[in-house]
C-alpha positions as CSV (number, residue, x, y, z in Angstrom):
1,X,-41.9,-60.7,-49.0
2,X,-44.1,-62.0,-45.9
3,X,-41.3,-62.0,-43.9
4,X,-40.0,-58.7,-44.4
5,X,-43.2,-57.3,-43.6
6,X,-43.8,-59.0,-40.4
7,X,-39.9,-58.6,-39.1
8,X,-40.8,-54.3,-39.7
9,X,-43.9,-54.4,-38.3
10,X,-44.1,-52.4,-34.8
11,X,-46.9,-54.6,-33.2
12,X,-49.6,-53.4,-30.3
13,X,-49.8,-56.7,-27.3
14,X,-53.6,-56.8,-28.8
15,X,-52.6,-57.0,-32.2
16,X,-50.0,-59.8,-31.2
17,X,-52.7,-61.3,-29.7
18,X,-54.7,-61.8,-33.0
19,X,-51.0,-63.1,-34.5
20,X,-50.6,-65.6,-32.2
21,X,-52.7,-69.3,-32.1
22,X,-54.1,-70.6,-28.8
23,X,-54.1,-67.2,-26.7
24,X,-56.7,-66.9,-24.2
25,X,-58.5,-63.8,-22.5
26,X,-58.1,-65.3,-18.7
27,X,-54.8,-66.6,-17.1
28,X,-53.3,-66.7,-13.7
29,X,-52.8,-63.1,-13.3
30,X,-56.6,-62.7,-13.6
31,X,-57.4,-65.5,-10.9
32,X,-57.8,-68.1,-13.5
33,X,-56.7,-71.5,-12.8
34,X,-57.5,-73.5,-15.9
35,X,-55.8,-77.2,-14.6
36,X,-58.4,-76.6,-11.7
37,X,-61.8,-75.5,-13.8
38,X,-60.7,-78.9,-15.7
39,X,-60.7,-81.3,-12.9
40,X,-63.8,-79.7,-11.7
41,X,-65.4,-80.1,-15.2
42,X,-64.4,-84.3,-15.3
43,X,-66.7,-84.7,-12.6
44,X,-69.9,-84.0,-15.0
45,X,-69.7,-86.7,-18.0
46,X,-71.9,-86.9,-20.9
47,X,-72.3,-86.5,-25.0
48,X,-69.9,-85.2,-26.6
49,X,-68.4,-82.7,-29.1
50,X,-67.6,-84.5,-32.6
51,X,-65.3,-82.8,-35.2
52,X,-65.6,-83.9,-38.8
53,X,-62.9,-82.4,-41.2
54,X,-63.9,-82.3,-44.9
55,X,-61.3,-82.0,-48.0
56,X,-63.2,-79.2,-49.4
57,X,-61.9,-77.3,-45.8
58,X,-65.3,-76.9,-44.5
59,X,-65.6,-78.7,-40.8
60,X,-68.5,-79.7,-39.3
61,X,-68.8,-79.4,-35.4
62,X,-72.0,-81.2,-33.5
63,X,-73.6,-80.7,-29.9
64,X,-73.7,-84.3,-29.2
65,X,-76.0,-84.6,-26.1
66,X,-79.5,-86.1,-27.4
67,X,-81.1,-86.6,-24.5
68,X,-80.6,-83.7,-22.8
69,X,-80.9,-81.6,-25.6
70,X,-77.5,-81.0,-26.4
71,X,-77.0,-79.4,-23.0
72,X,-73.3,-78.8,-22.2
73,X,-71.8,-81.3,-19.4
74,X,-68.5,-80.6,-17.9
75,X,-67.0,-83.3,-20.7
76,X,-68.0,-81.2,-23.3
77,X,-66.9,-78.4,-22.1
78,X,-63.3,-79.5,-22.1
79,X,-64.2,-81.2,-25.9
80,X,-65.1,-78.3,-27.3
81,X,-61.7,-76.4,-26.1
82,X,-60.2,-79.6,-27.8
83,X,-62.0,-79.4,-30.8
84,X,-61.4,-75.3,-30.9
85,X,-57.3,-75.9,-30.0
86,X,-57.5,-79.3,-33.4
87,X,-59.3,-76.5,-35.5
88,X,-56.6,-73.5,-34.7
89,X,-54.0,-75.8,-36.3
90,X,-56.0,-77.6,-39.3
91,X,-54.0,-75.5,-41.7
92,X,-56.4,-76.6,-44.6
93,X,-59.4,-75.2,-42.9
94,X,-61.6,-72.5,-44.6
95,X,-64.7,-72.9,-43.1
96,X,-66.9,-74.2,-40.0
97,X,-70.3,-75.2,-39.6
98,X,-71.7,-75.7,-35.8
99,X,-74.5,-77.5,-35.4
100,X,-76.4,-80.2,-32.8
101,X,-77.5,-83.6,-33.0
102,X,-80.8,-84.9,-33.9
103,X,-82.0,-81.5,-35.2
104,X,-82.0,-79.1,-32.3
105,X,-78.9,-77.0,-31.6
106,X,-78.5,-77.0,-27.9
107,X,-80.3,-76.1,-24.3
108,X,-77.3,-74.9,-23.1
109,X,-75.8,-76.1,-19.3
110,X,-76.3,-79.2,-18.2
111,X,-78.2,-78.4,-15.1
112,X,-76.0,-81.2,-13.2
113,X,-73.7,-79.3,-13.3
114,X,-75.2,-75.8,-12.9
115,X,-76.7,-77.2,-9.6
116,X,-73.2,-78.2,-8.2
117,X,-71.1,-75.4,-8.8
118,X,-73.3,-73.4,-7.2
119,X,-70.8,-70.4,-5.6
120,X,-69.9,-67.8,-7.5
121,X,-66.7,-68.5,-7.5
122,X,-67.7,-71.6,-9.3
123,X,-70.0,-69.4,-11.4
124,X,-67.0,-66.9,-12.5
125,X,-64.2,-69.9,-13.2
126,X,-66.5,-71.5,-15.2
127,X,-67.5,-68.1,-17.0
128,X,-63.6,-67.6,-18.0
129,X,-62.9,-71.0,-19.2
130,X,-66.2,-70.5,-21.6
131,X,-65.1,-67.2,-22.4
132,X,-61.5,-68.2,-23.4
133,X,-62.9,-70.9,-25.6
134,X,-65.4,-68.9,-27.8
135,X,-63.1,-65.8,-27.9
136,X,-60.5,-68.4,-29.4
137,X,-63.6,-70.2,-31.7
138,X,-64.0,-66.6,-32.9
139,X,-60.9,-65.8,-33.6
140,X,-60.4,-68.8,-35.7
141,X,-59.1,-68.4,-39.2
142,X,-62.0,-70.0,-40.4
143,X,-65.6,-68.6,-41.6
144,X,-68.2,-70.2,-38.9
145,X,-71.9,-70.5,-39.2
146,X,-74.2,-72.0,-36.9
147,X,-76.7,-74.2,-38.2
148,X,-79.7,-73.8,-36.1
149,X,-81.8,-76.3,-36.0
150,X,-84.8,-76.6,-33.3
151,X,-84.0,-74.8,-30.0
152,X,-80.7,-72.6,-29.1
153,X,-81.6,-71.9,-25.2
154,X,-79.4,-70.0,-22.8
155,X,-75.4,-70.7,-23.4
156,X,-76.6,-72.2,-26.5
157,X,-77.8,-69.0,-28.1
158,X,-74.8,-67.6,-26.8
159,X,-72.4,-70.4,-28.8
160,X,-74.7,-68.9,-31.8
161,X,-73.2,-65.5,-31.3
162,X,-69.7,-66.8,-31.3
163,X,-70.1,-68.1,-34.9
164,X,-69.3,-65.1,-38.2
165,X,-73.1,-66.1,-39.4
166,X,-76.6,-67.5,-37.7
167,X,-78.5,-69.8,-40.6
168,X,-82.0,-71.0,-39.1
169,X,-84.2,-73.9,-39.9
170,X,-88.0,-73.6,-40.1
171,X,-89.5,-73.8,-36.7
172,X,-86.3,-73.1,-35.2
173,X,-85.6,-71.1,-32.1
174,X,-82.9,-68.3,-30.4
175,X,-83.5,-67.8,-27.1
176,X,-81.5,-66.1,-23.9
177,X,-83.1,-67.6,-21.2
178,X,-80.7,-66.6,-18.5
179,X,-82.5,-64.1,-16.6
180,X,-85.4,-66.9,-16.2
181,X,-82.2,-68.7,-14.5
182,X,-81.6,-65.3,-12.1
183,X,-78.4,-64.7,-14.2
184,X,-76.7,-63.1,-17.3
185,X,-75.1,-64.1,-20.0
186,X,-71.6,-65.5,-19.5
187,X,-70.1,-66.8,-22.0
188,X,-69.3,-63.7,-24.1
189,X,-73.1,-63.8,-25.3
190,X,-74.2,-60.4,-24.1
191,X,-70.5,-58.5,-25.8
192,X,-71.4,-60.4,-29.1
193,X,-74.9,-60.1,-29.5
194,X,-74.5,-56.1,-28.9
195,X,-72.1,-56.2,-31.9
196,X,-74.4,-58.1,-33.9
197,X,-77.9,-56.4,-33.4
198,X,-76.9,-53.8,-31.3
199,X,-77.0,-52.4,-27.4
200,X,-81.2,-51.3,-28.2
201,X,-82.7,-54.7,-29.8
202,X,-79.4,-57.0,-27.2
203,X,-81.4,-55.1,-24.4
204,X,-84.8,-56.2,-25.7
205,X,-83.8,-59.9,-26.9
206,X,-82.3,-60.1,-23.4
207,X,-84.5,-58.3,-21.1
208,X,-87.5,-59.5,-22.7
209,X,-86.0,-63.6,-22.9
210,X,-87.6,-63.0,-26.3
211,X,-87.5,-66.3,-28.3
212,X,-86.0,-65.2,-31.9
213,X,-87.9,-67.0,-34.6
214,X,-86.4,-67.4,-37.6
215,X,-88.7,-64.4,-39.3
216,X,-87.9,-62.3,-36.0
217,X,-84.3,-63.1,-35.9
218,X,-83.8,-62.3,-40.0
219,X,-85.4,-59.5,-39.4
220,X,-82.9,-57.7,-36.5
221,X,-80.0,-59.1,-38.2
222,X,-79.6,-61.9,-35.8
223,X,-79.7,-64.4,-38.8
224,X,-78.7,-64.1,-42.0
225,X,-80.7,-66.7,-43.9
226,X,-84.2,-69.1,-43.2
227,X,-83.4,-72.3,-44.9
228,X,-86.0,-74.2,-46.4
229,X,-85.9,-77.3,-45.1
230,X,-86.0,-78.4,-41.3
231,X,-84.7,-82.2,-42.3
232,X,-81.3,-82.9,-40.1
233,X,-79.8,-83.9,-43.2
234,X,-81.3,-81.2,-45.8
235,X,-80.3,-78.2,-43.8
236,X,-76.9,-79.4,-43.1
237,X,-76.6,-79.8,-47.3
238,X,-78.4,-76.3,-47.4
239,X,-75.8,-74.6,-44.9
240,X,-72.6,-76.4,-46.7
241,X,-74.1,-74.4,-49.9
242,X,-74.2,-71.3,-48.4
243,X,-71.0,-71.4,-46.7
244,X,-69.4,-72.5,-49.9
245,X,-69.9,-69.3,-51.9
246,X,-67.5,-67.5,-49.4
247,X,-64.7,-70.4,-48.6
248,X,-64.6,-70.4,-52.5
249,X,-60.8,-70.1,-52.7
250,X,-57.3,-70.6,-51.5
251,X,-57.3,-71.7,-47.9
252,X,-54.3,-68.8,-47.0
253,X,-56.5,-66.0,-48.8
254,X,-59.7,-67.2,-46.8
255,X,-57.8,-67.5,-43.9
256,X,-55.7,-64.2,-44.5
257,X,-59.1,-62.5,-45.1
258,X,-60.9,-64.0,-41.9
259,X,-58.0,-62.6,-39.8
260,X,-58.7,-59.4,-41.2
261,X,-62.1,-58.8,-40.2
262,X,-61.4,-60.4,-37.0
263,X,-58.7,-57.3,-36.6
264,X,-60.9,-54.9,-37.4
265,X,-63.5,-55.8,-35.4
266,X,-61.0,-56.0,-31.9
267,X,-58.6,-53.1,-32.6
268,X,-58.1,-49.7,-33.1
269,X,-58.5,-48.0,-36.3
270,X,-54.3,-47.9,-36.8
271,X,-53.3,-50.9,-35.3
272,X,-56.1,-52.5,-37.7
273,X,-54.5,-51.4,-40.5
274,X,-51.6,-52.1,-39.9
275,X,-52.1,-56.1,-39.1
276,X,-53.9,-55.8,-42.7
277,X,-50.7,-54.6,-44.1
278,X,-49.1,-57.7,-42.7
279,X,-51.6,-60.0,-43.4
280,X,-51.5,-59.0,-47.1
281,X,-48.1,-59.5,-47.1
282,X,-48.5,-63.3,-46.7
283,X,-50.4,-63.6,-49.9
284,X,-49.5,-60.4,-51.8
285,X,-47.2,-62.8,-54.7
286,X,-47.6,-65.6,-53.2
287,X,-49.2,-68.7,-55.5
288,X,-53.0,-68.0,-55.4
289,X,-52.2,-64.3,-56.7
290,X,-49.7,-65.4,-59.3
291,X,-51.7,-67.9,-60.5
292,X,-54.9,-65.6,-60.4
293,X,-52.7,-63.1,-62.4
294,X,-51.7,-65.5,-64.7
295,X,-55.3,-66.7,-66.1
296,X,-56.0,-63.1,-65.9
297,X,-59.6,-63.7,-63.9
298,X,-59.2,-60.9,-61.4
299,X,-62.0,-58.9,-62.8
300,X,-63.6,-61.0,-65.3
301,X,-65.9,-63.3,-62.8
């Protein structure tokens, strides 16, 4: 039955863009030379991005930079595009939960690297490749939450925005820094954070560099939930619960769903609809909805 539906289907390029795994915003016909950002990027080393795969289908993706507070480096820049591409294709995925090491989520650049490309040029390649590789983390199949814990600073608190949910410790921190830095958002922060709150309160939060505490942030629907324990190891229990109740399921229906909402977020009314017609067809009779029929469940939960 899938297959009919897709083969009829009279798709939009944007809606093919959803369909297809791995598409990015930037290519060579926008001046983007992604062989070239990477070389440039191997020149700044340090911590990396660490992807842990559960059975139950719920990853878990650290910031791994201690010392400099989880700041980006070049490496991890390229990590996290590997770690994005591994999760595109982990077919038993239902869930992701982003977090950084040693309880604080992340400070953002590494300022080694900030300092040397220092053209804007340098500025704008490097805004494309991190732009490319949250729009794909966002359009993953999977729900996403970011755990944060401690201080989310700059491209940090942008990563935040690229997750489906914002779950914040005690003490914790949001805060977009950049125009302390003489800059603006780049990495698809200032597009996702209007969505999310807003253009009135992105203006303020941005403007103002407000810092977002947890109460602050709950409270303009920055962040869904104040755990209640700031403990690395607590919180990262506390956020598996949550996330739980909504991976609860077949990974094709939570994937089918995730796709959805991602459609209807980044396409027109009609062409939304339509890639919902086709995504139900992947599941419509397929075995979670038989067997569902068959214990007769479907609206006695």
């Amino acid at each position: 039955m899938a297959s009919s539906f897709l083969k009829t289907s009279s798709l939009s390029s944007r809606t093919k863009v959803l369909h297809q795994v791995g598409v990015s915003l930037y290519n060579t016909s926008h001046g983007f030379h992604e062989e070239e950002v990477k070389k440039t990027l191997q020149k700044f080393p340090g911590g990396s991005i660490d992807l842990q795969k559960d059975d139950s289908g719920i990853g878990i993706l650290t910031l791994n930079n201690p010392s400099k507070m989880n700041a980006f480096s070049g490496t991890m820049m390229l990590q996290l595009l590997e770690k994005v591409i591994e999760l595109e294709n982990w077919t038993g995925g239902k869930g992701v939960i982003v977090r950084g090491a040693q309880n604080t989520f992340s400070s953002g650049s590494d300022l080694n690297a900030v300092k040397a490309l220092a053209t804007p040029e340098d500025g704008v390649a490097l805004c494309m490749f991190m732009q490319n590789t949250l729009t794909r983390f966002t359009r993953l199949p999977l729900i996403s939450v970011a755990l944060v814990q401690g201080r989310a600073l700059g491209g940090g608190a942008e990563f935040t925005t690229a997750c489906d949910f914002r779950l914040m410790t005690p003490e914790s921190e949001i805060r977009f820094v950049h125009k302390e830095m003489g800059i603006i958002p780049s990495w698809g922060g200032t597009s996702r954070l209007v969505e999310i709150i807003g253009s009135r309160e992105a203006l303020k939060v941005i403007g103002g560099a407000l810092k977002l505490d947890p109460k602050k942030a709950l409270s303009i629907g920055m962040a869904e939930e104040i755990l209640q324990s700031s403990d690395e190891t607590k919180s990262l229990e506390e956020a598996q619960a949550w996330l739980t109740q909504f991976v609860n399921g077949p990974p094709e229906v939570i994937r089918a769903l995730k796709k959805s909402v991602c459609s209807g977020k980044e396409l027109y009314l009609e062409e939304a609809l339509q890639n919902e017609r086709d995504l139900l067809g992947t599941v419509w009779g397929g075995a979670a909805n038989l067997q569902a029929i068959a214990r007769r469940g479907k609206f006695n939960k």
